[in-house]
C-alpha positions as CSV (number, residue, x, y, z in Angstrom):
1,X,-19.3,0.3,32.0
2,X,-18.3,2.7,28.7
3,X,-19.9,0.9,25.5
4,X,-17.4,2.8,23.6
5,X,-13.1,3.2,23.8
6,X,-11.7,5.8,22.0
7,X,-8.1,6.4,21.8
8,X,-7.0,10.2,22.2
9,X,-3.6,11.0,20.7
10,X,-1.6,13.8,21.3
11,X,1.5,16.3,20.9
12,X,1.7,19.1,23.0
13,X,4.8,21.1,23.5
14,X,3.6,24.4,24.9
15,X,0.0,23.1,26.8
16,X,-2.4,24.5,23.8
17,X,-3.1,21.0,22.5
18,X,-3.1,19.5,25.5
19,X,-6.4,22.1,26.7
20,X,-8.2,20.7,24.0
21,X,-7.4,17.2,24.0
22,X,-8.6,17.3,27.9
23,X,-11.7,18.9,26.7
24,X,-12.5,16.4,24.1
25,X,-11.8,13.8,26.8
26,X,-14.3,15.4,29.1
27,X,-16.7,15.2,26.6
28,X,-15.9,11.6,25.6
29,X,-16.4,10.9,28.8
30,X,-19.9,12.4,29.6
31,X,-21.1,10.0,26.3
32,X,-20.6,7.5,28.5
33,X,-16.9,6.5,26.5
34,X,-13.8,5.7,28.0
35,X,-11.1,7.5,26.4
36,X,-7.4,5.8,26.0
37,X,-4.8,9.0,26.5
38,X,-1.4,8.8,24.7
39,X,1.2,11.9,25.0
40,X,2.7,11.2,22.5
41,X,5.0,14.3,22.9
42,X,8.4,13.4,24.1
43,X,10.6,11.4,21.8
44,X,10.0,8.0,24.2
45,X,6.6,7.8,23.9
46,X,6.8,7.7,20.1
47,X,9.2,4.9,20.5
48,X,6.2,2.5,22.5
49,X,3.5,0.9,19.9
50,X,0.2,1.6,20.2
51,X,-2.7,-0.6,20.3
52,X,-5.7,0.5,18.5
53,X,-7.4,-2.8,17.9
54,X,-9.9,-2.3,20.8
55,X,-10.8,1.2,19.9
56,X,-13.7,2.3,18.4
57,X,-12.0,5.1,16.8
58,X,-8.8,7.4,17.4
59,X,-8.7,11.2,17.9
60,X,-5.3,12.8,16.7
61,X,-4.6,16.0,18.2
62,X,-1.6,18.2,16.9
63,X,0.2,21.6,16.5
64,X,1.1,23.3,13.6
65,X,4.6,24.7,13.0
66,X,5.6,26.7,10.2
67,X,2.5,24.7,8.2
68,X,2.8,21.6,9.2
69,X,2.1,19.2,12.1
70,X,5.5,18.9,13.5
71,X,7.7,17.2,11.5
72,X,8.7,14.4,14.2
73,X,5.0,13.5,14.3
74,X,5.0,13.5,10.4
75,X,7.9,11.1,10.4
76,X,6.3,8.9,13.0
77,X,2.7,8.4,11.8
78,X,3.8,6.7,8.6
79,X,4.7,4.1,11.1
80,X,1.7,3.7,12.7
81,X,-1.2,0.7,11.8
82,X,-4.7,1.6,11.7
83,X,-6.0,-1.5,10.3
84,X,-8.7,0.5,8.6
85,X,-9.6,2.0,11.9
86,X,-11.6,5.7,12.1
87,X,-10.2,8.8,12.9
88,X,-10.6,12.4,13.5
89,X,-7.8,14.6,13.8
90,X,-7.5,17.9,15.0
91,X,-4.9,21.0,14.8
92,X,-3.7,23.6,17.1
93,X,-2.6,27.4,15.8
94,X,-1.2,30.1,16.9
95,X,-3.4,32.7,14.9
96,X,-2.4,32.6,11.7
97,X,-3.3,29.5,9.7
98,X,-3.7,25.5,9.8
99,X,-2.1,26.1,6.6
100,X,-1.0,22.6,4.7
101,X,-0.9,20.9,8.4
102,X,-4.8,18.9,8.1
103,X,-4.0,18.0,4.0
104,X,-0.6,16.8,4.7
105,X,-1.6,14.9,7.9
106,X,-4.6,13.1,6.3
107,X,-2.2,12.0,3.7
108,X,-0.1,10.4,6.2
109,X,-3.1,8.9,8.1
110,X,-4.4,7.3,5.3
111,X,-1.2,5.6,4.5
112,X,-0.7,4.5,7.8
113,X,-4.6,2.8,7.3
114,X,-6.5,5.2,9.1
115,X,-10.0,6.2,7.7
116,X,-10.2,10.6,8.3
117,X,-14.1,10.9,9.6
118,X,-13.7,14.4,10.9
119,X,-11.3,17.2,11.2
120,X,-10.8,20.5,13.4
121,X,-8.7,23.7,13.7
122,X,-8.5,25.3,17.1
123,X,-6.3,29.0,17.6
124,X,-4.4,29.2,20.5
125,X,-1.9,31.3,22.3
126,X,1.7,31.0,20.3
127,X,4.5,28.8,21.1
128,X,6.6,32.3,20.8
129,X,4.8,33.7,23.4
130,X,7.2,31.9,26.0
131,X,10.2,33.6,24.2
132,X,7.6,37.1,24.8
133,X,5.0,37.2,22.1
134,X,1.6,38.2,23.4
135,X,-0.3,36.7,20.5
136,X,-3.5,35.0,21.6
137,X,-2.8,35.0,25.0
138,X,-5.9,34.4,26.5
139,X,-6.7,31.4,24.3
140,X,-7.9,28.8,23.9
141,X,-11.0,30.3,25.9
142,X,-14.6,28.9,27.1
143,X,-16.1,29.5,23.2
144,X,-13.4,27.2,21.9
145,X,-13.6,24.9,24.5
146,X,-17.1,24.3,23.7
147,X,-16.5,23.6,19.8
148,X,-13.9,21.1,20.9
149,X,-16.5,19.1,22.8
150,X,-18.9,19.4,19.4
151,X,-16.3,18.4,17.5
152,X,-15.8,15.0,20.1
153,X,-19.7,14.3,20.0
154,X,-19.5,14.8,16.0
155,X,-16.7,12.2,15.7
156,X,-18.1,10.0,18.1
157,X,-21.4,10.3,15.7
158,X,-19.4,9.5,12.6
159,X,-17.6,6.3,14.2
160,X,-20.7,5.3,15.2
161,X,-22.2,5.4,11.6
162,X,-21.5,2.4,9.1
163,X,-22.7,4.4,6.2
164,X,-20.2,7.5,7.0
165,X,-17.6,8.3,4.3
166,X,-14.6,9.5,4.9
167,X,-13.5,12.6,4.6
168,X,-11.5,14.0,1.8
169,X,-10.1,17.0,2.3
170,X,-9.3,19.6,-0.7
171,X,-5.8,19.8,-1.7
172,X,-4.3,23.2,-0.8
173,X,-2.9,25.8,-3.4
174,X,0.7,25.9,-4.0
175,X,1.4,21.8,-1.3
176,X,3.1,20.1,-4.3
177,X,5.7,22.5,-5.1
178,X,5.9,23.3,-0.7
179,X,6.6,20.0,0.3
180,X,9.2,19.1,-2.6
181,X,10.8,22.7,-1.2
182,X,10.9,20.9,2.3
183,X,12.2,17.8,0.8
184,X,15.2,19.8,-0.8
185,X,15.9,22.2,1.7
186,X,19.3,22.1,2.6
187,X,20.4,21.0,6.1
188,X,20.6,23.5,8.7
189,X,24.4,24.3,9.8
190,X,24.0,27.1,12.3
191,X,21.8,27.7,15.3
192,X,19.1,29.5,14.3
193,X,16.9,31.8,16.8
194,X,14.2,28.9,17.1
195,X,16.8,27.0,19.0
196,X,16.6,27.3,22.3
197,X,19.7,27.6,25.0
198,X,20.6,27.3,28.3
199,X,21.6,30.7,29.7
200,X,24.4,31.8,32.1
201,X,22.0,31.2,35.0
202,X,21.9,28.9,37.9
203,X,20.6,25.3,36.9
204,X,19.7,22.4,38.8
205,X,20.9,20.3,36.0
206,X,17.6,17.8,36.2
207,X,17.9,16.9,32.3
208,X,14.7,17.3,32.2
209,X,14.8,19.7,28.6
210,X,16.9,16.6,27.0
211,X,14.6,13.9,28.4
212,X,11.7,15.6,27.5
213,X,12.6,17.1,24.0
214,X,10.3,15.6,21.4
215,X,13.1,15.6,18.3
216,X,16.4,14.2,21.1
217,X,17.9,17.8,20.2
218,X,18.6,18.9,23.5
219,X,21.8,18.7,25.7
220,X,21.7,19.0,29.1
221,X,25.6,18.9,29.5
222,X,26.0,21.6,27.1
223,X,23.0,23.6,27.3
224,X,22.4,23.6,23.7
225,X,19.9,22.0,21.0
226,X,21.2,20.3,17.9
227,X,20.3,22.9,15.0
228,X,20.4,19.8,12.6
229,X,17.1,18.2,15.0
230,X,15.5,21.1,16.8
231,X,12.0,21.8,16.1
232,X,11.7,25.0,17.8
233,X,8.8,23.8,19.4
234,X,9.4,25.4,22.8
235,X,8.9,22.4,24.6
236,X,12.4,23.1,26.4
237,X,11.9,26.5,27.2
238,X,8.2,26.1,28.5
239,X,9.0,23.0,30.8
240,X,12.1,24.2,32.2
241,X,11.8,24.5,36.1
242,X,14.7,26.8,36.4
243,X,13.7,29.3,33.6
244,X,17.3,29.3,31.9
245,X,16.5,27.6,28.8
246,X,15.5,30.3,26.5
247,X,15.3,31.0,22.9
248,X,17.1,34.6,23.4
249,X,17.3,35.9,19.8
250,X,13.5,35.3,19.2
251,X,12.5,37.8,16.3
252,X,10.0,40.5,17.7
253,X,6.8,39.7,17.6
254,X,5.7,42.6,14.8
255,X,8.1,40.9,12.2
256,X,5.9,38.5,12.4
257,X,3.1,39.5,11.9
258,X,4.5,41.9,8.9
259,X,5.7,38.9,6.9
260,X,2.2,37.1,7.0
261,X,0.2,40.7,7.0
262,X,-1.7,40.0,9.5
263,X,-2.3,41.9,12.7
264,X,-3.5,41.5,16.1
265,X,-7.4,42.4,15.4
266,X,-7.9,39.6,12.4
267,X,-5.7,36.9,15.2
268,X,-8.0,37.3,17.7
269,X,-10.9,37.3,14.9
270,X,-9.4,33.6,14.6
271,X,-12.5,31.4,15.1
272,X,-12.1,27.3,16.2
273,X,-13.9,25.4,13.5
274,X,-15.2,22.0,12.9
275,X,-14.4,20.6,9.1
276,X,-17.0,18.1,8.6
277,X,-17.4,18.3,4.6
278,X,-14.5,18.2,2.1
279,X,-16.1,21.6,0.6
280,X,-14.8,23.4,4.2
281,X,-11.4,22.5,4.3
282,X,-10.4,25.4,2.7
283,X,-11.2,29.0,3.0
């Protein structure tokens, strides 16, 4: 019998978190833990509570869009009681940065009573690449696969320690003035090209894009997502079974990587890393 129950936590819209949370859980599981997975992706899972009391710690895994986890999870983890309980929290990329997403997370975990031990940032293969990106395709790969069990077996080491502080991560350059930006950014009122549609194709009409969609933006009636509540987290497009939700304006994928002057070489440079110490939260 396991000695040890750790809750693993989890959004996943396009499958890249969802590689590394099942790696962590494999590793979990070979230290003789039993590991307590939550989805937490679609909107109804949010909407169940979640037990930690048993748990001997709590592994939060997320993406980061445009910055931040996404912004559903930011509203829901507020919500949550740790009850002082340990965490570790890691966060999925596609290439370019973490960016404010582990700050502005352990922020919210604390206030919800959580106690940060241990953070991570993994690159993987971009949400855009269902919309026909090619950034990081082949990744998450074996190399990262094997940090993400390290970073499991140094979390498991740091819940297991009494005398382990938590960890405070260094406040990034610039968050104040971003997230009062966020905060009075006015309200979308057009569709924008991250928000996916249903195109003039044959569809079984299985709703499963509306009962899936982690914000409730999707409708499977009229084959559109609410601008006001879309993510544009490709969740739609990537689990459609019929293929005909799509996000057809999608800008090309070198405008991208103009605006943030990167290029394809430095991506794929992109290393997962484990932040143990506050002094390697930023770099």
């Amino acid at each position: 019998m396991a000695d040890r129950t750790i809750a693993l936590v989890y959004f996943s819209a396009t499958n890249v978190t969802h590689s590394y949370a099942e790696a962590v859980q494999k590793k979990l599981i070979a230290q003789g833990c039993a590991v307590q997975v939550s989805n937490v992706t679609a909107l109804e899972s949010r909407r169940k509570p979640l037990w930690f009391a048993d748990c001997d710690g709590v592994i939060f895994g997320f993406p980061v869009f445009s910055n931040f986890a996404p912004r559903v999870i930011n509203e829901w983890l507020p919500t949550l009681d740790g009850r002082g309980k340990k965490c570790a929290a890691f966060f999925t990329y596609g290439g370019r940065t973490a960016a404010y997403a582990p700050f502005h997370t352990s922020l919210l975990l604390e206030k919800a009573d959580f106690r940060l031990m241990l953070a991570a940032e993994f690159p993987g293969r971009h949400s855009f690449n269902v919309g026909g990106w090619r950034i990081l395709p082949d990744r998450p790969d074996a190399e990262d696969f094997s940090v993400a069990g390290e970073f499991a077996a140094l979390a498991m080491e740091r819940f297991s320690r009494s005398d382990a502080p938590p960890l405070t991560l260094q406040k990034p350059f610039g968050y104040p003035q971003v997230v009062a930006e966020l905060e009075n950014a006015p309200k979308p009122t057009k569709r924008l090209w991250i928000n996916p549609v249903r195109m003039e194709k044959e569809c079984s009409l299985c709703r499963t894009c509306e009962t899936e969609c982690p914000a409730g933006a999707f409708d499977a009636d009229t084959g559109l997502s609410d601008p006001l509540t879309c993510i544009g987290c490709m969740h739609c497009v990537y689990i459609c079974p019929d293929k005909v939700v799509q996000a057809p304006d999608i800008i090309p994928e070198q405008a991208f990587l103009s605006n943030w002057h990167v290029t394809k070489e430095m991506i794929e440079a992109k290393k997962a890393r484990i932040i143990a110490e506050s002094w390697q939260a930023a770099y």
